[in-house]
N, C-alpha and C positions, 0 to 999 in steps of 0.2 A: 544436566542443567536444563530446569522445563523454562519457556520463556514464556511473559506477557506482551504481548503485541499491541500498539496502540496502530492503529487504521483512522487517517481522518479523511473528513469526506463534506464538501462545502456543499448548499445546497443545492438540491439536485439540479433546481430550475434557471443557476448560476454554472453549473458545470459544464466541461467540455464543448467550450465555445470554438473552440478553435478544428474542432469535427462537422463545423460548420459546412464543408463545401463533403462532407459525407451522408450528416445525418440534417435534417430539418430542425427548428425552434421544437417544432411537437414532439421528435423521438429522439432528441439528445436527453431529456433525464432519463427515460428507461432505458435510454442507452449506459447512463452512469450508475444507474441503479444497480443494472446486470452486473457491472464491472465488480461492482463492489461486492454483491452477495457471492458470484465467483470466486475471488480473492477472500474474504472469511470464509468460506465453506473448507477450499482447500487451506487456509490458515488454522482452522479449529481442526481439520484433520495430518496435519504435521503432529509426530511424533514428538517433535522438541517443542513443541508451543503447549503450553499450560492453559493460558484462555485469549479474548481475545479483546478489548478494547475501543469500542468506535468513538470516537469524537464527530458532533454532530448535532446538528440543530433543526436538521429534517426530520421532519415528524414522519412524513412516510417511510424515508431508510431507515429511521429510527427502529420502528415495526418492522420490516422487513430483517432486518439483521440480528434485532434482539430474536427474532424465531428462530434463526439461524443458532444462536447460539452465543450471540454477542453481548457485552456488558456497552451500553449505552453512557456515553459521556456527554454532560452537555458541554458546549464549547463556550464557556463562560467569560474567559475572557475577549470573545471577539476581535482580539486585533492579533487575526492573517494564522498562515498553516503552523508558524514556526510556536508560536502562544500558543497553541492548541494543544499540540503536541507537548509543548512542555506542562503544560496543567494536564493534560491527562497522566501523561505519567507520572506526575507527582498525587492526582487521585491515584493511583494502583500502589504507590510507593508509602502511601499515607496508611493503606493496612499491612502491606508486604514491604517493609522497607528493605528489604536483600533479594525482593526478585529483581533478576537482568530484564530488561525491557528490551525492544524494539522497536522503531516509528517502520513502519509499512506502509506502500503507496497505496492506497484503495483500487487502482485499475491496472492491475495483473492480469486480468482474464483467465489467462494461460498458467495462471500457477499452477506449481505442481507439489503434495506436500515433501515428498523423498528430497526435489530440489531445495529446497525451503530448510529441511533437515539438513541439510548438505553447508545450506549458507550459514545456518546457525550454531551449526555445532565448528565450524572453522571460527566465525566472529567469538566465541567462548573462549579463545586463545588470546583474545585484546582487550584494555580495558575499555575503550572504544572501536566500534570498526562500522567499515559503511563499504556497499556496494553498490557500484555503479552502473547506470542505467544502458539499455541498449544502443544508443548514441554515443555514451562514454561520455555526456556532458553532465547529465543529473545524477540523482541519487533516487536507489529502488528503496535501499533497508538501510538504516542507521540504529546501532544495536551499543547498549553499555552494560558493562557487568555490571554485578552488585557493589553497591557503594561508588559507583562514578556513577555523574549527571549524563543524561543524553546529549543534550546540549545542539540542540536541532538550526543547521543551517542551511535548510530547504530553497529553494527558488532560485534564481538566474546562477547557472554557475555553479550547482550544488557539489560536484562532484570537485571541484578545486576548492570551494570554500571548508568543508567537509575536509579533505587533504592539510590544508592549514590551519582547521582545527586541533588540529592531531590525532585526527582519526586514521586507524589504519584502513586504506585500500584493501578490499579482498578481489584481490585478481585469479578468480576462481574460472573455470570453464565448462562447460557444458551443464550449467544452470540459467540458460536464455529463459525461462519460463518467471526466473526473479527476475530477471533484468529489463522484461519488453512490457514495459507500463505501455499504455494508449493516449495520445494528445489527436493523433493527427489520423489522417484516412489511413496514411503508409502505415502508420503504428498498428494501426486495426487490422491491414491486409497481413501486416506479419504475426501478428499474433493468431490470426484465425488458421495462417501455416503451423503456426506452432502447434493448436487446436487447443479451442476453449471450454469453458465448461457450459453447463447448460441453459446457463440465464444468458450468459452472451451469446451461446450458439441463435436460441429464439429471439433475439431481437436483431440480431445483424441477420436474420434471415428476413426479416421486413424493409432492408436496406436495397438499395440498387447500388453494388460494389465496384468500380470500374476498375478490372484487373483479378477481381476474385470468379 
Protein backbone atom coordinates (compact mmCIF):
# COMPACT_ATOMS: atom_id res chain seq x y z
CA UNK A 1 0.00 0.00 0.00
CA UNK A 2 1.84 3.27 -1.41
CA UNK A 3 0.46 6.39 0.72
CA UNK A 4 -0.30 10.12 -0.14
CA UNK A 5 0.79 12.27 2.64
CA UNK A 6 -0.83 15.52 3.17
CA UNK A 7 1.85 18.02 5.28
CA UNK A 8 0.34 21.36 6.22
CA UNK A 9 2.22 24.23 7.03
CA UNK A 10 0.77 27.96 8.10
CA UNK A 11 2.67 30.73 7.02
CA UNK A 12 5.94 30.71 7.60
CA UNK A 13 5.99 34.33 9.15
CA UNK A 14 3.01 33.05 11.66
CA UNK A 15 4.96 29.80 12.56
CA UNK A 16 6.76 28.67 15.51
CA UNK A 17 6.03 31.32 17.76
CA UNK A 18 6.42 29.61 20.78
CA UNK A 19 10.51 28.93 19.67
CA UNK A 20 10.41 32.37 20.70
CA UNK A 21 12.84 32.13 23.70
CA UNK A 22 15.22 30.03 21.03
CA UNK A 23 15.06 31.52 17.71
CA UNK A 24 14.52 35.51 17.10
CA UNK A 25 11.18 37.12 14.88
CA UNK A 26 13.96 37.15 11.90
CA UNK A 27 15.12 33.31 12.09
CA UNK A 28 11.82 31.51 13.18
CA UNK A 29 10.48 31.19 9.47
CA UNK A 30 13.76 29.74 8.20
CA UNK A 31 13.62 27.95 11.02
CA UNK A 32 10.04 26.56 9.85
CA UNK A 33 11.02 26.36 6.61
CA UNK A 34 13.85 23.84 7.31
CA UNK A 35 11.44 21.79 9.32
CA UNK A 36 9.34 21.41 6.60
CA UNK A 37 11.71 20.64 3.46
CA UNK A 38 13.44 18.07 6.13
CA UNK A 39 10.13 16.29 6.75
CA UNK A 40 9.21 16.06 2.64
CA UNK A 41 12.52 15.09 1.71
CA UNK A 42 12.54 12.26 4.03
CA UNK A 43 8.58 11.80 3.30
CA UNK A 44 9.08 11.64 -0.62
CA UNK A 45 11.95 9.27 0.21
CA UNK A 46 9.88 6.53 2.36
CA UNK A 47 9.23 3.54 0.59
CA UNK A 48 5.42 3.52 1.47
CA UNK A 49 4.72 7.10 0.49
CA UNK A 50 3.46 7.47 -3.20
CA UNK A 51 3.90 11.45 -3.21
CA UNK A 52 3.31 13.99 -1.07
CA UNK A 53 0.91 16.78 -0.57
CA UNK A 54 1.52 20.28 1.06
CA UNK A 55 -1.19 22.52 1.98
CA UNK A 56 -0.12 25.99 2.06
CA UNK A 57 -0.40 29.42 1.38
CA UNK A 58 3.25 30.49 1.52
CA UNK A 59 4.46 31.35 -1.58
CA UNK A 60 7.96 30.85 -0.51
CA UNK A 61 7.45 27.07 0.99
CA UNK A 62 5.22 26.86 -1.71
CA UNK A 63 8.69 27.01 -4.05
CA UNK A 64 10.80 25.52 -1.92
CA UNK A 65 8.73 22.25 -1.51
CA UNK A 66 7.14 21.90 -4.88
CA UNK A 67 11.27 21.62 -5.90
CA UNK A 68 11.48 19.18 -3.37
CA UNK A 69 8.97 17.16 -4.93
CA UNK A 70 5.82 18.31 -3.48
CA UNK A 71 2.28 18.67 -4.89
CA UNK A 72 1.23 22.31 -3.68
CA UNK A 73 -2.22 22.71 -2.09
CA UNK A 74 -3.68 25.94 -1.70
CA UNK A 75 -5.41 26.01 1.74
CA UNK A 76 -8.59 27.36 0.47
CA UNK A 77 -10.67 27.07 3.01
CA UNK A 78 -8.73 29.13 5.68
CA UNK A 79 -10.43 28.15 8.63
CA UNK A 80 -7.46 26.50 10.97
CA UNK A 81 -5.03 23.12 10.34
CA UNK A 82 -8.03 20.80 10.82
CA UNK A 83 -9.96 22.38 7.25
CA UNK A 84 -6.91 22.27 5.63
CA UNK A 85 -6.31 18.99 6.09
CA UNK A 86 -9.44 17.82 5.14
CA UNK A 87 -9.57 19.75 1.74
CA UNK A 88 -6.42 18.54 0.88
CA UNK A 89 -7.25 15.22 1.12
CA UNK A 90 -10.34 15.44 -0.41
CA UNK A 91 -8.21 17.36 -3.52
CA UNK A 92 -5.92 14.04 -3.72
CA UNK A 93 -9.07 11.90 -3.14
CA UNK A 94 -10.89 13.78 -5.89
CA UNK A 95 -8.52 12.03 -8.72
CA UNK A 96 -7.44 8.95 -6.49
CA UNK A 97 -10.49 8.27 -4.72
CA UNK A 98 -8.87 4.55 -2.91
CA UNK A 99 -5.59 6.12 -2.05
CA UNK A 100 -4.98 5.83 1.87
CA UNK A 101 -4.02 9.23 2.90
CA UNK A 102 -2.00 10.54 5.76
CA UNK A 103 -2.05 14.22 7.63
CA UNK A 104 1.72 14.54 8.62
CA UNK A 105 3.14 17.28 10.89
CA UNK A 106 5.49 19.44 8.85
CA UNK A 107 8.17 19.74 11.72
CA UNK A 108 9.76 16.32 11.95
CA UNK A 109 13.16 17.31 11.32
CA UNK A 110 14.48 14.08 12.32
CA UNK A 111 12.47 12.01 10.08
CA UNK A 112 13.64 9.02 9.12
CA UNK A 113 11.94 7.30 5.86
CA UNK A 114 12.48 3.23 7.12
CA UNK A 115 10.77 4.84 10.58
CA UNK A 116 8.09 6.50 8.52
CA UNK A 117 7.66 2.88 6.58
CA UNK A 118 7.44 1.27 9.82
CA UNK A 119 4.48 3.59 10.93
CA UNK A 120 2.72 3.24 7.79
CA UNK A 121 2.89 -0.03 6.95
CA UNK A 122 1.44 -0.84 10.95
CA UNK A 123 -1.40 2.00 10.42
CA UNK A 124 -2.54 -0.24 6.92
CA UNK A 125 -3.95 -2.68 9.61
CA UNK A 126 -6.78 0.07 10.66
CA UNK A 127 -9.21 1.65 9.08
CA UNK A 128 -8.16 4.81 10.96
CA UNK A 129 -4.94 4.92 13.10
CA UNK A 130 -2.91 7.98 14.52
CA UNK A 131 0.34 8.26 16.31
CA UNK A 132 1.30 9.93 18.96
CA UNK A 133 3.66 12.71 19.58
CA UNK A 134 6.72 12.78 21.65
CA UNK A 135 4.94 14.15 24.71
CA UNK A 136 2.19 11.63 24.38
CA UNK A 137 -0.08 14.62 24.30
CA UNK A 138 -0.52 15.40 20.39
CA UNK A 139 -0.60 13.74 17.23
CA UNK A 140 2.53 13.19 14.79
CA UNK A 141 0.46 11.07 11.72
CA UNK A 142 -3.14 10.43 11.36
CA UNK A 143 -3.55 8.06 8.49
CA UNK A 144 -7.11 6.39 6.87
CA UNK A 145 -7.36 3.56 4.41
CA UNK A 146 -9.12 3.56 1.42
CA UNK A 147 -12.68 4.41 1.60
CA UNK A 148 -12.62 5.99 5.34
CA UNK A 149 -12.52 9.79 5.82
CA UNK A 150 -9.38 11.22 7.78
CA UNK A 151 -11.30 13.02 9.84
CA UNK A 152 -8.50 15.25 11.38
CA UNK A 153 -8.77 16.33 15.09
CA UNK A 154 -5.62 18.21 15.44
CA UNK A 155 -4.87 20.79 18.27
CA UNK A 156 -5.16 20.98 22.13
CA UNK A 157 -5.37 17.29 23.21
CA UNK A 158 -4.95 15.69 19.75
CA UNK A 159 -3.76 12.48 20.90
CA UNK A 160 -7.15 11.79 23.35
CA UNK A 161 -9.45 13.43 20.80
CA UNK A 162 -7.92 11.30 17.95
CA UNK A 163 -8.46 8.15 20.59
CA UNK A 164 -12.23 9.02 20.86
CA UNK A 165 -12.46 9.42 17.56
CA UNK A 166 -11.97 5.94 16.96
CA UNK A 167 -8.93 6.05 15.79
CA UNK A 168 -6.49 3.33 16.67
CA UNK A 169 -3.39 4.37 18.83
CA UNK A 170 -0.20 2.95 17.20
CA UNK A 171 1.79 2.33 20.29
CA UNK A 172 4.78 1.46 18.28
CA UNK A 173 8.58 1.95 19.52
CA UNK A 174 11.69 2.88 18.37
CA UNK A 175 10.27 5.25 15.80
CA UNK A 176 11.14 8.77 18.01
CA UNK A 177 12.03 10.37 14.52
CA UNK A 178 7.90 10.22 13.80
CA UNK A 179 7.12 11.15 16.96
CA UNK A 180 9.53 14.41 17.93
CA UNK A 181 7.77 17.37 16.03
CA UNK A 182 9.34 20.79 17.20
CA UNK A 183 7.18 23.53 19.19
CA UNK A 184 9.57 24.49 21.84
CA UNK A 185 13.72 24.97 22.32
CA UNK A 186 13.56 21.36 24.33
CA UNK A 187 11.72 19.85 21.27
CA UNK A 188 14.66 21.24 18.92
CA UNK A 189 17.47 20.11 21.63
CA UNK A 190 15.93 16.68 21.20
CA UNK A 191 15.45 16.37 17.88
CA UNK A 192 18.92 17.68 17.07
CA UNK A 193 20.00 14.32 19.50
CA UNK A 194 18.05 12.45 17.42
CA UNK A 195 20.00 14.18 14.21
CA UNK A 196 18.39 16.16 11.64
CA UNK A 197 18.60 16.53 8.13
CA UNK A 198 20.21 19.20 6.37
CA UNK A 199 18.10 22.27 6.22
CA UNK A 200 17.56 22.00 9.96
CA UNK A 201 21.16 21.18 10.64
CA UNK A 202 22.19 24.83 8.63
CA UNK A 203 19.81 26.92 10.32
CA UNK A 204 20.03 25.71 13.92
CA UNK A 205 23.68 26.12 13.48
CA UNK A 206 22.83 30.01 13.31
CA UNK A 207 21.16 29.53 16.78
CA UNK A 208 22.88 30.03 20.07
CA UNK A 209 21.40 26.58 21.88
CA UNK A 210 21.62 26.56 25.68
CA UNK A 211 22.27 22.94 26.44
CA UNK A 212 23.23 21.89 22.89
Amino acid sequence: MLWTLVVPLKPLERAKSRLADTADDGLRPGLALAFAQDTVAAALACPAVKDVAVVTDDALAGRELAALGARIVLDEPAAGLNAALAHAAAVVRATRPESPVAALNADLPALRPLDLSRVLDTAAEFPRAFLPDAAAVGTTLLAATPGRELRPAFGVDSRARHRASGAEELLLTGVDSVRQDVDTGDDLRAALALGVGPHTAAAAARLLIPGQ
